[in-house]
C-alpha positions as CSV (number, residue, x, y, z in Angstrom):
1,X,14.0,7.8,-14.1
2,X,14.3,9.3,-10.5
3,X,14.2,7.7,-7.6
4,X,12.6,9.5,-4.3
5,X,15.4,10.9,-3.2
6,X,16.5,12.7,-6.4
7,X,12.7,13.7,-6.9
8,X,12.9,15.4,-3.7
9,X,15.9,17.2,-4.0
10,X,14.9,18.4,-7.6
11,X,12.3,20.2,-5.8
12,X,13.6,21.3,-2.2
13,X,17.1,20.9,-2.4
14,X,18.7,20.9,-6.1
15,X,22.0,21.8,-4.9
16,X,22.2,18.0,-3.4
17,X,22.0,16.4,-6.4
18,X,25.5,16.2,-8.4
19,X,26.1,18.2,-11.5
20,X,25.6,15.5,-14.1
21,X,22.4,14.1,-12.6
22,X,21.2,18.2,-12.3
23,X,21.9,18.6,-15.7
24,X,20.6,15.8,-16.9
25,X,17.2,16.2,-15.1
26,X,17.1,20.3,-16.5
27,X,18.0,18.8,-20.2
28,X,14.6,19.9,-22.7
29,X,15.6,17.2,-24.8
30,X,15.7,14.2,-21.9
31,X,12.6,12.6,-21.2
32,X,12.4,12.5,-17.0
33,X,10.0,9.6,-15.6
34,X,8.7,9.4,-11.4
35,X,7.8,5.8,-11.3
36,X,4.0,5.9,-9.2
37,X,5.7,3.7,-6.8
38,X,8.2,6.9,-6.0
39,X,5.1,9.1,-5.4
40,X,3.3,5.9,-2.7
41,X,7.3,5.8,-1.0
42,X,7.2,9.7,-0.5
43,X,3.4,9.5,0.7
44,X,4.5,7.0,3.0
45,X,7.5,8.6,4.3
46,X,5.2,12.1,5.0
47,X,2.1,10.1,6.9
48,X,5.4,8.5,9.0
49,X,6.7,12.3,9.7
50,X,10.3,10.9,8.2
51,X,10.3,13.7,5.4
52,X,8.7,16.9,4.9
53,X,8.5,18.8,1.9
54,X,8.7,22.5,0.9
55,X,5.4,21.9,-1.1
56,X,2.3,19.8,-0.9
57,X,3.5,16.2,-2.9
58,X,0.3,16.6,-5.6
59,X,1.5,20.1,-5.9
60,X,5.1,19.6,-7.0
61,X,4.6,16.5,-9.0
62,X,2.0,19.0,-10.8
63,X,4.1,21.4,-11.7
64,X,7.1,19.1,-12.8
65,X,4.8,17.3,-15.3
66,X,3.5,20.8,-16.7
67,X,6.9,22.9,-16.4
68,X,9.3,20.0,-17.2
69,X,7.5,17.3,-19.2
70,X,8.5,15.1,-16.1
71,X,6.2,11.6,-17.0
72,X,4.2,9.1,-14.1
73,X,5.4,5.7,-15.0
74,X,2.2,3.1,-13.9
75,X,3.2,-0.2,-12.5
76,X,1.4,-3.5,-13.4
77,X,1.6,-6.8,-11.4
78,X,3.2,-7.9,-14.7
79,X,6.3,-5.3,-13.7
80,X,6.4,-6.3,-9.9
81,X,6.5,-9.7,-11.1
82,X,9.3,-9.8,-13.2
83,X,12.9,-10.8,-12.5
């Protein structure tokens, strides 16, 4: 699963990422998942002007899902709730 940052950098700036978590991400055979709470973070982040990105958000979360199989992970109140 990626987290914001590693999203981002997948898409803007891949050579900030480390090898292993490059490869990994780039792997066919690994599933990759964006939680839907990493795509409200980097929503929030661009409406606060503390990010910009090289592409429109909808946009590159598009393509990653069609090029790369990258998967949305929902979240429940059941999730947030847990400990």
């Amino acid at each position: 699963m990626l987290d914001t940052h590693a999203f981002v950098w997948w898409r803007d700036d891949p050579e900030k990422l480390s090898t292993d978590a490059y490869n990994a991400i780039s792997m066919p055979d690994n599933d990759v998942f964006i939680s839907i709470v990493v795509v409200w973070e980097i929503q929030i982040k661009l409406a606060l002007g503390k990010i910009e990105l090289k592409w429109p958000l909808e946009q590159s979360i598009d393509v990653e899902r069609k090029a790369n199989g990258f998967r949305i992970l929902p979240v429940s109140l059941e999730h947030a709730l847990t400990r």
